[in-house]
VOBA-1610 file (N, C-alpha, C; in pm, whole numbers, padded with zeros to 5 digits, always signed):
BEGIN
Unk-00994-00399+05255Unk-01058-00468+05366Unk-01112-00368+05470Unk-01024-00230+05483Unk-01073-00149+05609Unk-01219-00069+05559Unk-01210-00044+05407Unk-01328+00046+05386Unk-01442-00076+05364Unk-01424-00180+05385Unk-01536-00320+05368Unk-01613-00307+05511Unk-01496-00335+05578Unk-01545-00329+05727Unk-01585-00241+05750Unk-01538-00049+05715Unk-01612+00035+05706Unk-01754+00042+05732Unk-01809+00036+05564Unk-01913+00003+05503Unk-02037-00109+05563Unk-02001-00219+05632Unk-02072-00300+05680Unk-02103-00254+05805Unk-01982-00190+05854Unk-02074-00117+06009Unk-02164-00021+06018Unk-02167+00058+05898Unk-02240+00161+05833Unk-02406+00078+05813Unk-02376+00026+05754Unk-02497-00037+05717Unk-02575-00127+05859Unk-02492-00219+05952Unk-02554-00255+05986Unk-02633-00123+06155Unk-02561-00007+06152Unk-02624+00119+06198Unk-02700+00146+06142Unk-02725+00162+06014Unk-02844+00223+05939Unk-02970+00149+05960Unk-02931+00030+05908Unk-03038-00067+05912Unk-03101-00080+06093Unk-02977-00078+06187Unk-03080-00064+06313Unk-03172+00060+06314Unk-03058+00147+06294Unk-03158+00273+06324Unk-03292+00288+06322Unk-03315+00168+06191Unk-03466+00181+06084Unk-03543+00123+06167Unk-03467+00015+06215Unk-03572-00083+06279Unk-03605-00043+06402Unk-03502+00014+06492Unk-03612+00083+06591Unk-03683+00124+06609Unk-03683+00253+06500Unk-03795+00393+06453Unk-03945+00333+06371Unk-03906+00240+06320Unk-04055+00191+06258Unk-04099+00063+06346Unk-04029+00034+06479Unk-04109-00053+06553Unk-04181+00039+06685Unk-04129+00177+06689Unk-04169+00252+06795Unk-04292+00319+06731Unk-04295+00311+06579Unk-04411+00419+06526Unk-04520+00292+06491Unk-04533+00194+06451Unk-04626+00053+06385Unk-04629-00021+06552Unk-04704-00033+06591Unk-04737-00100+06697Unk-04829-00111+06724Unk-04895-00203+06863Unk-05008-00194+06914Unk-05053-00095+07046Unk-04924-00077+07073Unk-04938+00038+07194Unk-04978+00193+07081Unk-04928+00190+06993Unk-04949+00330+06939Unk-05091+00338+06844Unk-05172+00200+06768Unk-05252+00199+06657Unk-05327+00033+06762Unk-05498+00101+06725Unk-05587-00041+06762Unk-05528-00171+06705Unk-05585-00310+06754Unk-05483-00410+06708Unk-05555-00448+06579Unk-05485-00519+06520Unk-05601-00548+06342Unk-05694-00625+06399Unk-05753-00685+06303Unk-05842-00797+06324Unk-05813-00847+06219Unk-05802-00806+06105Unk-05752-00822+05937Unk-05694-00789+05904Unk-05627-00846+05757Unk-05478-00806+05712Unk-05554-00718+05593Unk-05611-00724+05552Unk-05714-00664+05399Unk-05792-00571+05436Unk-05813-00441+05346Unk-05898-00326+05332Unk-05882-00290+05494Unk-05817-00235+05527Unk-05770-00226+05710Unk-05780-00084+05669Unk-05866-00015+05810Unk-05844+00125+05867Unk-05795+00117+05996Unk-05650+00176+05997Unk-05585+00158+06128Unk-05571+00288+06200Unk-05592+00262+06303Unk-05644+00398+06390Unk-05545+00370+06525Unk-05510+00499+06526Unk-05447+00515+06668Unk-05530+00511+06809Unk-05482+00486+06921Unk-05616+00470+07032Unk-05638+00607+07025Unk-05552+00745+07047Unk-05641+00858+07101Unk-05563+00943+06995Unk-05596+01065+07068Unk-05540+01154+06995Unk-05367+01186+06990Unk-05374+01156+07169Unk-05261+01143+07182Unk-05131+01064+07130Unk-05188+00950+07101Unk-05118+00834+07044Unk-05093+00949+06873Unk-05197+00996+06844Unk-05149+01004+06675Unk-05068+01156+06732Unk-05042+01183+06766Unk-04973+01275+06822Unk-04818+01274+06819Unk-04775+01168+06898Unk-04664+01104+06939Unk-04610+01035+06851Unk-04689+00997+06717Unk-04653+00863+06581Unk-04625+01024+06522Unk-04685+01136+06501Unk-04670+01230+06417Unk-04505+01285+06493Unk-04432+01296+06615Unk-04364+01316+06634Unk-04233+01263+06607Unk-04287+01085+06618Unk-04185+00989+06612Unk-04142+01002+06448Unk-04249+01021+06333Unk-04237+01028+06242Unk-04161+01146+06172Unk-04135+01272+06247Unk-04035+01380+06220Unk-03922+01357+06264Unk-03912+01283+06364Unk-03762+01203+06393Unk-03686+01093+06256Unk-03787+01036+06242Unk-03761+00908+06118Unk-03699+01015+05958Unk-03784+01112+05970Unk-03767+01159+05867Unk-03686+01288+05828Unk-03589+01306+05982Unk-03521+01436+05978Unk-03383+01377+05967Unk-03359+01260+06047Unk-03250+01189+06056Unk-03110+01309+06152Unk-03009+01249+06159Unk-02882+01254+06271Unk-02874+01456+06201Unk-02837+01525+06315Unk-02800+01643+06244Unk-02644+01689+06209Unk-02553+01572+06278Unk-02440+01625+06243Unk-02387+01386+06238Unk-02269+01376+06134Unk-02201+01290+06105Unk-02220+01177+06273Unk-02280+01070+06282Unk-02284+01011+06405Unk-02288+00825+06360Unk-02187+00731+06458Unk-02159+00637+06415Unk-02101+00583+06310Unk-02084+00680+06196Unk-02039+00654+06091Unk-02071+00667+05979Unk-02236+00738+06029Unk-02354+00818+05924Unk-02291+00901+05875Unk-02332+00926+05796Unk-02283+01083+05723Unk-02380+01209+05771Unk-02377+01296+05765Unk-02517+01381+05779Unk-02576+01442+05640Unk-02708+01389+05635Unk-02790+01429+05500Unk-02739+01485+05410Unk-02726+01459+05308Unk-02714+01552+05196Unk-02850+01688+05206Unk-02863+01804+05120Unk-02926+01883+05144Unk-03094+01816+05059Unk-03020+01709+04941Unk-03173+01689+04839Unk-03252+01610+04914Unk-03168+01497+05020Unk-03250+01421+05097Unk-03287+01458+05239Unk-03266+01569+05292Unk-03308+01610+05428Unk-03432+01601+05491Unk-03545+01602+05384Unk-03669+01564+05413Unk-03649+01405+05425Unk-03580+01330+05382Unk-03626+01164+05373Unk-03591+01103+05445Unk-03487+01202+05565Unk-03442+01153+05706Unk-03388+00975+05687Unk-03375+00886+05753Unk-03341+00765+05745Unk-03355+00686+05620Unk-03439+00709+05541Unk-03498+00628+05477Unk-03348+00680+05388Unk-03263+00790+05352Unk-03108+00799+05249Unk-03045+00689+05304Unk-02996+00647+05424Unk-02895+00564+05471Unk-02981+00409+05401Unk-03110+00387+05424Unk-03190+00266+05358Unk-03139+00233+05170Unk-03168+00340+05146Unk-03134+00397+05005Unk-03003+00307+04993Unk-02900+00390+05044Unk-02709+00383+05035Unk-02724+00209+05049Unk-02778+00122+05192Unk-02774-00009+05139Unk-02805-00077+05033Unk-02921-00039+04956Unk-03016-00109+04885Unk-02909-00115+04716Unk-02813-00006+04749Unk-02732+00074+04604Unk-02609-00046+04667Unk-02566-00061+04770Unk-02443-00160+04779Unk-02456-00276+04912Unk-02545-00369+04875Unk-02547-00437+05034Unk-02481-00549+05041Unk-02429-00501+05139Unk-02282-00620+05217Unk-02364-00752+05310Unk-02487-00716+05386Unk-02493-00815+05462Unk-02552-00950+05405Unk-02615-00863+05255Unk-02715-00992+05215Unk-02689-00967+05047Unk-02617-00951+04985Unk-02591-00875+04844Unk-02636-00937+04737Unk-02728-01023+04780Unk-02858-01062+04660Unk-02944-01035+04698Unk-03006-00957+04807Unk-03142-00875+04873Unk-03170-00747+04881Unk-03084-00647+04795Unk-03118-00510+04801Unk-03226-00512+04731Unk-03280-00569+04659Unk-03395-00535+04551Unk-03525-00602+04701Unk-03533-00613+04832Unk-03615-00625+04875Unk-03673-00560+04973Unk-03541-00462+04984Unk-03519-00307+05070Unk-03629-00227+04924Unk-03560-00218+04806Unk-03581-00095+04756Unk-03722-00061+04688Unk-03801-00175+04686Unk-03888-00105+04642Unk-04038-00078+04749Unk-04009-00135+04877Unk-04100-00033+04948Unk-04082+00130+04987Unk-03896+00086+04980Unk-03918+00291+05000Unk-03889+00353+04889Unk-03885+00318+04755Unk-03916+00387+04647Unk-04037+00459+04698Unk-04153+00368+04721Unk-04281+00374+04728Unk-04305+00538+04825Unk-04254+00501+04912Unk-04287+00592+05031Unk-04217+00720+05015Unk-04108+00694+04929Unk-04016+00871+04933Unk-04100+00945+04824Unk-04130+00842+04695Unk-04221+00883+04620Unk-04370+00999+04690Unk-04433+00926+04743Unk-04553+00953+04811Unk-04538+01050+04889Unk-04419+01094+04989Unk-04366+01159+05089Unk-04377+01327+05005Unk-04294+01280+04876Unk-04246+01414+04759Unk-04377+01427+04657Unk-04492+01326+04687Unk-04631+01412+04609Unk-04695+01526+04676Unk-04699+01607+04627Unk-04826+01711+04636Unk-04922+01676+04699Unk-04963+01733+04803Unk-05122+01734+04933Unk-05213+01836+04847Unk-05336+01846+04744Unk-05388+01991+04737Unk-05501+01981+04824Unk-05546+02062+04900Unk-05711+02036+05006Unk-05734+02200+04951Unk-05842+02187+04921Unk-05930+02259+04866Unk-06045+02373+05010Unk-06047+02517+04992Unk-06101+02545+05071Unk-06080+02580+05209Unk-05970+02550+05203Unk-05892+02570+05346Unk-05930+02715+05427Unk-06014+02712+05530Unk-06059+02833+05587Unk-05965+02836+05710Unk-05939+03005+05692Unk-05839+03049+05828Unk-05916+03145+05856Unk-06009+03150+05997Unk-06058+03247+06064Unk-05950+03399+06082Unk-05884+03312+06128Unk-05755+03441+06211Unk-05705+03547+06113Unk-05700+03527+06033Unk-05674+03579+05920Unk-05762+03650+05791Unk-05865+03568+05788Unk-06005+03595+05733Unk-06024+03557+05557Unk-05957+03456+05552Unk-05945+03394+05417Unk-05977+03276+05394Unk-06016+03210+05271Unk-06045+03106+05251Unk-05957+03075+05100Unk-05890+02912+05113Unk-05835+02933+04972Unk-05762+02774+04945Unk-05724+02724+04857Unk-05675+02618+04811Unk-05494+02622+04812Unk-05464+02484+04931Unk-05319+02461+04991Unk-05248+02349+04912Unk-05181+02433+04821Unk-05052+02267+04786Unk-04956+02255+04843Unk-04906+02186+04895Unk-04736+02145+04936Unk-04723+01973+04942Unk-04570+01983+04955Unk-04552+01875+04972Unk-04618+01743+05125Unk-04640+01651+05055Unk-04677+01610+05154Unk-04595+01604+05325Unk-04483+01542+05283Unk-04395+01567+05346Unk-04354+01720+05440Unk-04425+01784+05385Unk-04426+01953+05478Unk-04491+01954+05568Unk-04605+01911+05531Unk-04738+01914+05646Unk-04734+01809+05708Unk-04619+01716+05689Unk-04565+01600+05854Unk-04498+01699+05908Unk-04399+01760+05882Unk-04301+01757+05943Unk-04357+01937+05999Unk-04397+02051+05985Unk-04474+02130+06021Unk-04535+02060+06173Unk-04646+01942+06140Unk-04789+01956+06235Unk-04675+01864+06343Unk-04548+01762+06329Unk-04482+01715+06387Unk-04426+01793+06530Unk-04376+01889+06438Unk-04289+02016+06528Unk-04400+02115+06614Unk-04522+02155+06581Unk-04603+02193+06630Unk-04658+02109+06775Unk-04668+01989+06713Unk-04706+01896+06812Unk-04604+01889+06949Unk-04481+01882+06925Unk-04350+01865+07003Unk-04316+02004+07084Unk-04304+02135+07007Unk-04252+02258+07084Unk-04403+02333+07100Unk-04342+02441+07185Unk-04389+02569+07183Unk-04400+02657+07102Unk-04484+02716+07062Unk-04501+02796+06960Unk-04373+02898+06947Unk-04297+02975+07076Unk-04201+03005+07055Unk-04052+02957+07007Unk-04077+02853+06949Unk-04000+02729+06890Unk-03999+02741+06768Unk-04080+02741+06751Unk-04146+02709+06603Unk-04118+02864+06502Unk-04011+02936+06532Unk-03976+03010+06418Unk-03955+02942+06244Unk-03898+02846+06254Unk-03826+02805+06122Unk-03988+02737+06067Unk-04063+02720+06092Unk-04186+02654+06042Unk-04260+02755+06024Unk-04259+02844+06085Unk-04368+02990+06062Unk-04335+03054+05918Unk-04170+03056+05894Unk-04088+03089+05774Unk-04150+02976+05675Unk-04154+02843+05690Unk-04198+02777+05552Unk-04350+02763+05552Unk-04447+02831+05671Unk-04567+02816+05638Unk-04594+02960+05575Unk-04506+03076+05596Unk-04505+03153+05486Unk-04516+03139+05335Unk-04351+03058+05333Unk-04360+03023+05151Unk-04464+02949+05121Unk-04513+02883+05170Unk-04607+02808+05106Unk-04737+02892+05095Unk-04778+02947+05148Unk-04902+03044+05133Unk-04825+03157+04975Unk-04689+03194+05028Unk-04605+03250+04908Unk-04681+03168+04767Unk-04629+03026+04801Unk-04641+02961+04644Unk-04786+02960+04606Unk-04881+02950+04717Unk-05029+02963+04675Unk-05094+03108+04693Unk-05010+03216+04600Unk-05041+03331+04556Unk-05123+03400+04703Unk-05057+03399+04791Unk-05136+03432+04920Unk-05013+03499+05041Unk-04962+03626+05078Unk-04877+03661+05084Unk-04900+03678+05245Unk-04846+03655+05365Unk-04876+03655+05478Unk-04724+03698+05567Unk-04779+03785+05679Unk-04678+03847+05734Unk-04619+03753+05848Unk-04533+03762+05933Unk-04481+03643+06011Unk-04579+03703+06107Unk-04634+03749+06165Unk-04710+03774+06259Unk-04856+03685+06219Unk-04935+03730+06108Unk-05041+03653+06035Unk-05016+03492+06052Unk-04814+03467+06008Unk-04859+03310+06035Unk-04806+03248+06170Unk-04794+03319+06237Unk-04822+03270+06402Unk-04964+03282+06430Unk-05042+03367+06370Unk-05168+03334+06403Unk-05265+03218+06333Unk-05171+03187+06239Unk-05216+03047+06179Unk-05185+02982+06235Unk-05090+02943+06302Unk-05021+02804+06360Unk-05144+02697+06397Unk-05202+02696+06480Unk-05318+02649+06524Unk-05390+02583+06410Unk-05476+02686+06356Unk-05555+02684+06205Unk-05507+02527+06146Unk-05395+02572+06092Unk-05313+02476+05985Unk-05294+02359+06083Unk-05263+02375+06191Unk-05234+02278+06296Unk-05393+02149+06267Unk-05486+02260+06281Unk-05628+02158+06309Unk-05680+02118+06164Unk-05654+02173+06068Unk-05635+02126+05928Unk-05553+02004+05854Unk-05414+02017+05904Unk-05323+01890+05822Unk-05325+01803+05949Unk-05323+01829+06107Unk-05290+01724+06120Unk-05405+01627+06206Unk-05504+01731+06247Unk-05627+01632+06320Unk-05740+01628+06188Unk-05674+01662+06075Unk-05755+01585+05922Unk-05720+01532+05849Unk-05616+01627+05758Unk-05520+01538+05678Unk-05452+01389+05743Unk-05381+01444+05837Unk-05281+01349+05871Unk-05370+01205+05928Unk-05448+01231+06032Unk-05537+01109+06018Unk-05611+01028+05961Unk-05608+01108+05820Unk-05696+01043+05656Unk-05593+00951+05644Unk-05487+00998+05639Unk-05286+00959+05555Unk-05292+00871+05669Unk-05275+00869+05841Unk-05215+00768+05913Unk-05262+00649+05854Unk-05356+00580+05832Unk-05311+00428+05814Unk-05242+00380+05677Unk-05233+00466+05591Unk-05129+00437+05466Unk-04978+00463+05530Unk-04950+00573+05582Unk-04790+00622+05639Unk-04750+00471+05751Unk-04855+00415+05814Unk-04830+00294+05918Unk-04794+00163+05782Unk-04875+00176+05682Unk-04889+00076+05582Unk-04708+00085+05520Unk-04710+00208+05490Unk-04551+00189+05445Unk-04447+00149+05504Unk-04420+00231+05623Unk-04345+00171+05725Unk-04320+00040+05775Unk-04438-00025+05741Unk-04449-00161+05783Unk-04411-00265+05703Unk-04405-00197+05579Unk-04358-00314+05446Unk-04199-00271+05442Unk-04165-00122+05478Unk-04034-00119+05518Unk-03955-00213+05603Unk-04043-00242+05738Unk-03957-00308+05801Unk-04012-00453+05758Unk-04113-00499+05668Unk-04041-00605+05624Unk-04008-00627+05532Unk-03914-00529+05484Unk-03846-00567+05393Unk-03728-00535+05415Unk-03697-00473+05501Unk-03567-00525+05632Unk-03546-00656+05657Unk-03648-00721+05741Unk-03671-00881+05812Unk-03640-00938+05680Unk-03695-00911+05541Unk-03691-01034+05478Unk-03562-01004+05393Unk-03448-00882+05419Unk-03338-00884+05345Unk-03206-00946+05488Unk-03260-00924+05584Unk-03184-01026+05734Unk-03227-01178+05713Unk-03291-01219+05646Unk-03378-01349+05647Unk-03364-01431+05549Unk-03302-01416+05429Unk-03319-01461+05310Unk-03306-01650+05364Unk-03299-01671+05198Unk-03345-01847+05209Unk-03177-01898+05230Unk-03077-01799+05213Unk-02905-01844+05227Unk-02866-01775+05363Unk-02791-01791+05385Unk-02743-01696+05504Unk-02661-01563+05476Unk-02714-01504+05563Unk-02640-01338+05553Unk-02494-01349+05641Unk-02394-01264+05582Unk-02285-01235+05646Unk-02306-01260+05807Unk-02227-01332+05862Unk-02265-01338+05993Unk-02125-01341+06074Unk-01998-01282+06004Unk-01873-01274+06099Unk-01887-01158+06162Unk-01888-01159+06296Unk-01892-00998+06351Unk-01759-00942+06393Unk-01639-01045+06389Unk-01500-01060+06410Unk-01449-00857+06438Unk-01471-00816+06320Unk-01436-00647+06266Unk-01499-00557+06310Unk-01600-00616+06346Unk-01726-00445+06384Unk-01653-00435+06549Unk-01695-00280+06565Unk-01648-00242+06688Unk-01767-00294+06800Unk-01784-00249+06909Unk-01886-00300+07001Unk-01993-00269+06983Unk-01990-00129+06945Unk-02143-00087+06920Unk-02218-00141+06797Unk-02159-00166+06684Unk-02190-00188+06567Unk-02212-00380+06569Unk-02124-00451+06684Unk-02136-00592+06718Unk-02313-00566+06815Unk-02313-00509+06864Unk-02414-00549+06987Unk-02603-00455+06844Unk-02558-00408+06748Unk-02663-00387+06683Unk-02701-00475+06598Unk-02535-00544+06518Unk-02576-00636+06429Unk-02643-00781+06486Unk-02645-00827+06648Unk-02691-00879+06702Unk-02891-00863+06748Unk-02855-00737+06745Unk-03047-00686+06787Unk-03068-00709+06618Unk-03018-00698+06520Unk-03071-00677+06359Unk-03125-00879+06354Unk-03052-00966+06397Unk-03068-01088+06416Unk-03204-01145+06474Unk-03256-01040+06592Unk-03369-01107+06625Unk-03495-01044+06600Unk-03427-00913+06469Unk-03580-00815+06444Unk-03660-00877+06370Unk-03803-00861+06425Unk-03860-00880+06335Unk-04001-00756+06351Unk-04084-00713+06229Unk-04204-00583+06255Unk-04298-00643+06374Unk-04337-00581+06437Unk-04442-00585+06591Unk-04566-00614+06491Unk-04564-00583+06386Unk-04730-00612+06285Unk-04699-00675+06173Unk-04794-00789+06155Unk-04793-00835+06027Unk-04840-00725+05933Unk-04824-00813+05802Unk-04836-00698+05705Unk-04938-00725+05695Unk-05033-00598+05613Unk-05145-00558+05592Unk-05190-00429+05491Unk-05276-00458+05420Unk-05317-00341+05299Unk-05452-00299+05392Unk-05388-00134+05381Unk-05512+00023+05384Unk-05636+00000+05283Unk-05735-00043+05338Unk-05858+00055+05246Unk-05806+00128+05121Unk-05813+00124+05019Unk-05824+00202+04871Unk-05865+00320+04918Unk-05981+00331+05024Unk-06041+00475+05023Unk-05982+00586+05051Unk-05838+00528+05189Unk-05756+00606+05239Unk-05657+00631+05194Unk-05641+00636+05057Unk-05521+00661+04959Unk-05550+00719+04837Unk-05705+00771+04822Unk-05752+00824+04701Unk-05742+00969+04696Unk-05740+01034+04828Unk-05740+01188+04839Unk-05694+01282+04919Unk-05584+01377+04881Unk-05504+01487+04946Unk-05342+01399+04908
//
């Protein structure tokens, strides 16, 4: 009974966690409002806005750095997939609704999938340096890179200068840590005021079927566990906000166009 109760407070933390983070990043304060649910290009109002979704989105995807509420802290294979492991851990055993994990799991199949494909952009010119040349990495690098760029100071940004090394490493292109501080910028105006704004309205598209497929595993056609008798306060006063979530956006499908390339 204690590792039940455990487990359900676990989950119903996880599951808030989610729902905060993908109602602070899918919105109308952060992305223009639709007009349509079909072939949608969703655009942030400024720059700033995609700025702040690129920040919020290295939060979502770095997750807790040390054991908090009852989280565990990342394993090392999922450290890139930030929140979306604890999503995972429900979908493998769910207590609140345990005929609805199959409605969690296959939007973030989708997205960890996509997260762990390969970006290649072709041509990539770095003045500072005086080269021109073709960039693979994970997609997921060049969030979480242009994220941290966006957020610190360049004197911050040691541990990203180190993996924008290897990656020039893996694309036969060997650069000194000095060379890639003088990239920072470069790569900066490359993945994320190009790439990343090609990718924003698919990365908003996922998120958004995430959280409803949250709403619709809180929602089912039976009722979900609803004794809060065991949970402590904090874990009572979340499984209560999990009750009245629902996504700030209906759902809606990206343009084909914005999912064909990089």
């Amino acid at each position: 009974m204690a590792n039940t109760t455990k487990n359900l407070g676990q989950e119903i933390v996880a599951l808030n966690a989610n729902c905060v983070l993908i109602n602070d990043m899918v919105n109308n304060s952060i992305f223009i409002k639709l007009e349509e649910d079909k072939d949608v290009t969703l655009l942030p109002h400024t720059g700033v806005h995609q700025r702040l979704f690129n920040i919020q989105l290295v939060e979502f995807l770095s997750g807790p750095r040390k054991e908090t509420l009852g989280l565990r802290k990342l394993p090392n294979n999922s450290r890139d997939h930030g929140y979306l492991f604890y999503l995972e851990k429900v979908c493998l055993n769910p207590l609140l609704n345990p005929a609805g994990g199959k409605k969690l799991e296959d939007p973030i199949k989708k997205f960890v999938s996509w997260l762990d494909a390969e970006c290649v952009v072709e041509r990539v010119w770095l003045p500072s340096i005086n080269t021109e040349l073709t960039l693979k990495l994970p997609r997921v690098s060049f969030i979480k890179i242009c994220g941290d760029i966006s957020k610190h100071g360049f004197l911050r940004l040691g541990e990203r200068v180190k993996q924008i090394q290897e990656i020039f490493g893996k694309n036969l292109k060997k650069i000194t840590n000095e060379e890639a501080f003088l990239v920072l910028p470069e790569f900066y105006e490359w993945f994320h005021e190009d790439i990343l704004n090609y990718h924003i309205s698919a990365i908003a598209e996922f998120l958004n079927n995430i959280g409803w497929g949250i709403y619709e595993y809180l929602n089912p056609n039976d009722k979900i566990i609803t004794s809060s008798d065991s949970l402590n306060p904090v874990e009572r006063s979340m499984f209560f906000n999990l009750k009245a979530f629902r996504p700030y956006m209906p759902k809606f499908e990206v343009t084909k166009y914005l999912k064909m390339r990089y």
